[in-house]
C-alpha positions as CSV (number, residue, x, y, z in Angstrom):
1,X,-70.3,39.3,-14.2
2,X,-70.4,42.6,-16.3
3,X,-71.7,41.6,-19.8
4,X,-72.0,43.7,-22.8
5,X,-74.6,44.7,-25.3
6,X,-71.8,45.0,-27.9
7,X,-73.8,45.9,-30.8
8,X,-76.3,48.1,-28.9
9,X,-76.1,51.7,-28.6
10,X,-79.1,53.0,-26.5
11,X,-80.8,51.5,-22.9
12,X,-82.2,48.0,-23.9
13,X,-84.4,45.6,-21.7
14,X,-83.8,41.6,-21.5
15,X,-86.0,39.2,-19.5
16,X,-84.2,36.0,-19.6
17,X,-85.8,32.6,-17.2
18,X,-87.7,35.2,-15.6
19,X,-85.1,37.6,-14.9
20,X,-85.4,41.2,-15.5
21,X,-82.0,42.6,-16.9
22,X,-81.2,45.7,-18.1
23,X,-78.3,46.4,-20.4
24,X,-77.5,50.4,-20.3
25,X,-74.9,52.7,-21.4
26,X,-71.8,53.4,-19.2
27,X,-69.6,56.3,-19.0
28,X,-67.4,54.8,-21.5
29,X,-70.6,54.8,-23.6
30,X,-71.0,50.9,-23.8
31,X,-73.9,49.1,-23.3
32,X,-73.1,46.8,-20.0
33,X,-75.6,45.0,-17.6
34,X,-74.6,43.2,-14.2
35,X,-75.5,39.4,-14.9
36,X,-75.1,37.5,-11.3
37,X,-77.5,34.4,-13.1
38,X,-75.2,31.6,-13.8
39,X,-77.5,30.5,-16.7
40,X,-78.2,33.9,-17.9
41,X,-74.6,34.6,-18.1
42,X,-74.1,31.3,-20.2
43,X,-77.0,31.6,-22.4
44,X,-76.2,35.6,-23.4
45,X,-72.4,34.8,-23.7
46,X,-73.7,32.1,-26.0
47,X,-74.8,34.3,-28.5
48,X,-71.7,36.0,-29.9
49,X,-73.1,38.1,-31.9
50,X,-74.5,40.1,-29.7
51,X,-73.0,39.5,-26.4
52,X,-69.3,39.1,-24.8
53,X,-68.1,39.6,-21.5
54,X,-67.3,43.4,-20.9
55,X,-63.3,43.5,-19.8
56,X,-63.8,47.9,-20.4
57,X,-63.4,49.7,-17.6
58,X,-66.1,52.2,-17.9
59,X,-68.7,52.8,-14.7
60,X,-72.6,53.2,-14.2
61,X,-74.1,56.8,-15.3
62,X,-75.7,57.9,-12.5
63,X,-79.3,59.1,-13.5
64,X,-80.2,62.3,-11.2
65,X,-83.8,62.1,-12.4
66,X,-86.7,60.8,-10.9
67,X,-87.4,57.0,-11.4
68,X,-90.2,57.9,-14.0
69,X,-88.1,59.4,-17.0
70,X,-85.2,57.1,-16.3
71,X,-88.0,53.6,-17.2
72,X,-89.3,55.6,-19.8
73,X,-87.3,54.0,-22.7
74,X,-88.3,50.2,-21.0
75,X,-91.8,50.9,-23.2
76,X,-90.3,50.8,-26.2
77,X,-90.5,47.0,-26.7
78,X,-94.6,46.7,-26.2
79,X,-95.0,48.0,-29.2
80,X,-93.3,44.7,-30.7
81,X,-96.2,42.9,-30.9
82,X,-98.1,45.4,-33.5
83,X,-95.7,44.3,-35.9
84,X,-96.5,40.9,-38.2
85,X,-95.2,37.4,-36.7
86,X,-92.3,36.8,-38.4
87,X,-91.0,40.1,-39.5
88,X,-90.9,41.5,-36.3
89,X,-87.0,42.6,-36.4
90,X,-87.1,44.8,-39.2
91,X,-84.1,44.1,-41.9
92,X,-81.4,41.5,-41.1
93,X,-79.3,44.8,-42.0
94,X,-80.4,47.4,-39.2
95,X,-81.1,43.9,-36.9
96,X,-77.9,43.5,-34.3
97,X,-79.0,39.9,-33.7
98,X,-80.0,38.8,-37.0
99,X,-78.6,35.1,-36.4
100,X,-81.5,32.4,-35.8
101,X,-80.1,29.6,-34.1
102,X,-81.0,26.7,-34.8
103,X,-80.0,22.6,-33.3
104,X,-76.6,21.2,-33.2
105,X,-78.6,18.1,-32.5
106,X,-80.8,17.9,-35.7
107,X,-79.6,17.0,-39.2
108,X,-78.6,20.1,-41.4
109,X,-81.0,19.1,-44.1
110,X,-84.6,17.5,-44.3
111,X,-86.1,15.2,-46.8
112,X,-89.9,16.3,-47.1
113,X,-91.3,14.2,-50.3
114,X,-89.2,14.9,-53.3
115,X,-87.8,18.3,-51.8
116,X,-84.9,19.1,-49.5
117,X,-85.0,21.5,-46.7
118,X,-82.0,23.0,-45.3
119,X,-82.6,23.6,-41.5
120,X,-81.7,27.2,-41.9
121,X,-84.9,27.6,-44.0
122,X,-86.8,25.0,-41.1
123,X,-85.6,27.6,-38.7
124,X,-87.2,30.6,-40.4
125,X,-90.3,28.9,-41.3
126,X,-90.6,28.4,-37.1
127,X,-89.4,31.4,-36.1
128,X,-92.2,33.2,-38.3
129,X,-94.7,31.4,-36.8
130,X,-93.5,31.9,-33.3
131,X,-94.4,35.5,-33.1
132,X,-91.1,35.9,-31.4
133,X,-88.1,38.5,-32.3
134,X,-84.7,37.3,-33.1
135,X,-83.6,37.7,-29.6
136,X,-86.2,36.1,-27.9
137,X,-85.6,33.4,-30.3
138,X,-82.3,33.0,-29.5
139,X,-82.5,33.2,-26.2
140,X,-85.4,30.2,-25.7
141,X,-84.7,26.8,-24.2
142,X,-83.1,25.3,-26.6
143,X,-85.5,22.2,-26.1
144,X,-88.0,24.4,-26.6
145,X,-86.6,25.7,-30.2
146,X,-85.5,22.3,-30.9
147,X,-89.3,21.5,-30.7
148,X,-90.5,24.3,-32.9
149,X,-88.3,23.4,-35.7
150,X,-89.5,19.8,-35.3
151,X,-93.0,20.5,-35.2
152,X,-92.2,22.5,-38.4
153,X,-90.8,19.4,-40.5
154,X,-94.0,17.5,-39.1
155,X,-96.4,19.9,-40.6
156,X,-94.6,19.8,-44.0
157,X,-94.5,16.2,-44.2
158,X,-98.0,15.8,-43.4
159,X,-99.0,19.0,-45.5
160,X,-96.5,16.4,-48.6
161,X,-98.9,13.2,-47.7
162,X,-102.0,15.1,-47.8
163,X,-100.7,16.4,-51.4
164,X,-100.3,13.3,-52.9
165,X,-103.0,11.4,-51.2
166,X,-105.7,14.1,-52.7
167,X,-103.3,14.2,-55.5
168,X,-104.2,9.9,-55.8
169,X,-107.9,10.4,-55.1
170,X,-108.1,12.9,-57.9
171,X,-107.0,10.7,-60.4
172,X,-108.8,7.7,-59.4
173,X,-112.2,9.8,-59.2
174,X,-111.5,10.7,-62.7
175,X,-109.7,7.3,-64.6
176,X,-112.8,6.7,-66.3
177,X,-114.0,10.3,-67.9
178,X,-111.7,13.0,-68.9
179,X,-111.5,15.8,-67.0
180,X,-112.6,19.4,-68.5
181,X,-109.5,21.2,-70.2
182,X,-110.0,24.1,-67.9
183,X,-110.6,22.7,-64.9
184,X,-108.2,22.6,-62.2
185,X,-109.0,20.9,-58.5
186,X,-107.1,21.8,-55.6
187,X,-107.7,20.6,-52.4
188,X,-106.6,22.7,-48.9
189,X,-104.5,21.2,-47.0
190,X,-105.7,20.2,-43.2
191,X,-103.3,20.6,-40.6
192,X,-104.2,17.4,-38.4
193,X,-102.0,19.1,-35.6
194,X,-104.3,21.8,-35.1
195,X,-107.1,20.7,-32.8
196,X,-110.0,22.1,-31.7
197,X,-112.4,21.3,-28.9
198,X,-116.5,21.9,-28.4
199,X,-115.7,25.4,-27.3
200,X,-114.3,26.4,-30.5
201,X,-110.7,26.7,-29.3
202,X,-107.8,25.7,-30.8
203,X,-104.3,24.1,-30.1
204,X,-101.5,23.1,-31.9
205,X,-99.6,20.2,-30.9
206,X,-96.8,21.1,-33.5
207,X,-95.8,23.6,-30.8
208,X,-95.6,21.9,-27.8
209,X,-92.5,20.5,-26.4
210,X,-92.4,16.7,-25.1
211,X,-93.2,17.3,-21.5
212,X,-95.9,19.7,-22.7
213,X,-97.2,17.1,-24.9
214,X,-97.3,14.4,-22.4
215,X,-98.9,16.3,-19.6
216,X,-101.6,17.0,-22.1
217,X,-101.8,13.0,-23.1
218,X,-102.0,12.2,-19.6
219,X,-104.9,14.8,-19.2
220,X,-106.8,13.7,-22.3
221,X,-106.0,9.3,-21.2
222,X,-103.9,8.7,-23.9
223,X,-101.5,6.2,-23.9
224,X,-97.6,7.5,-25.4
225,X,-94.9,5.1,-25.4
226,X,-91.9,5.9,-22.1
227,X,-88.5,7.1,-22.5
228,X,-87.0,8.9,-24.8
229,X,-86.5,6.4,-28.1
230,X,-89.9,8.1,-29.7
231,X,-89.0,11.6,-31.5
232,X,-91.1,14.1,-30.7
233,X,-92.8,14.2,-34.2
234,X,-94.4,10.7,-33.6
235,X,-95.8,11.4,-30.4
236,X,-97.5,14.3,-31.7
237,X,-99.0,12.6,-34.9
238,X,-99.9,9.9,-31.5
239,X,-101.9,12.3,-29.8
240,X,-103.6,14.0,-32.8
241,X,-105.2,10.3,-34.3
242,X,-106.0,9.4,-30.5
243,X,-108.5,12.7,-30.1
244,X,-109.7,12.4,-33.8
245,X,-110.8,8.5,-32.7
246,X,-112.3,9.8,-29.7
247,X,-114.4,12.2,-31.5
């Protein structure tokens, strides 16, 4: 199937469940790749914003230089990474794929303490700390994005208990004297998802998925409930008392 880049103007790359595809312009001047993977083709069609089956009937510019020039522009996106996590796309403006998906599966807002989320602002809270662009956002497993978002209404629930439980200690610490008028306390907040071993490394169970986050129970003997009636959430908060037991 011929699908098009419909918002593109210039020679772009995609690597999609491994698959190297490469979306370039025709003689018609549209942006069209050859998709044969049945998934790829239903995962970029997915996204129409972007994407949509090309019906044109414009044909493949035939490139009479060497196969050097022609890969040159494929370099373009390594220089990606030198921009921040989480404004890697520039403006939503200039940005052809400025739509983060997010879960049909997951409720549209989230209850964190006395605030409300929506799961649009969830979704840009994860997709910050993903380090990915828009498009490789959109085009992740959705278990896999499903999981971020989670993992991101975990940490602000715990980051909301650890609030008001330093919140409680402070006041009990001080019932008895009153505290100076210009003093303040403020306590960090410790992300209990975050661990790290003797080595000095460091991994964050808010970003695993669930079979990522049972093979590393399994390695580490820790027990986690079977099936599927534990959300994802618990089993992390599982995991992350487990190794601070252990320790």
């Amino acid at each position: 199937m011929q699908i098009q880049a419909y918002r593109r103007t210039e020679r772009t790359p995609v690597n999609l469940f491994g698959i190297d595809l490469m979306f370039e312009p025709n003689t018609a001047g549209h942006v069209v790749a050859e998709v044969t993977d049945e998934r790829a083709c239903e995962r970029l069609l997915s996204i129409s914003d972007a994407y949509r089956e090309y019906m044109g009937e414009g044909q493949p510019v035939s490139v009479a230089v060497s196969p050097a020039p022609a890969l040159a522009p494929v370099t373009a996106p390594v220089a990606a990474p030198a921009v921040p996590p989480g404004g890697n796309d520039d403006d939503d403006d200039a940005d052809p794929d400025a739509v983060l998906l997010g879960s049909d599966s997951l409720p549209p807002d989230f209850a964190v303490g006395e605030q409300t989320f929506t799961q649009d602002q969830i979704v840009k809270l994860a997709f910050a700390r993903s380090g990915m662009n828009r498009e490789e956002w959109n085009l992740n497993d959705e278990d896999d994005r499903e999981a971020l978002i989670e993992g991101e209404v975990t940490k602000l629930v715990l980051a909301e208990e650890q609030r008001v439980q330093a919140a409680k200690a402070a006041e009990a610490a001080t019932a008895d004297t009153a505290p100076p008028a210009d003093t303040t306390t403020e306590t960090p907040a410790v992300n209990p998802l975050l661990i790290r071993n003797e080595a000095g490394e460091t991994l964050d169970l808010g970003t695993l998925t669930e079979t990522k986050l049972r093979e590393f129970a399994n390695a580490n003997n820790i027990a986690l409930p079977g099936g599927k009636s534990t959300k994802v959430g618990d089993l992390r908060l599982m995991v992350a008392k487990a190794l601070t037991q252990a320790a």
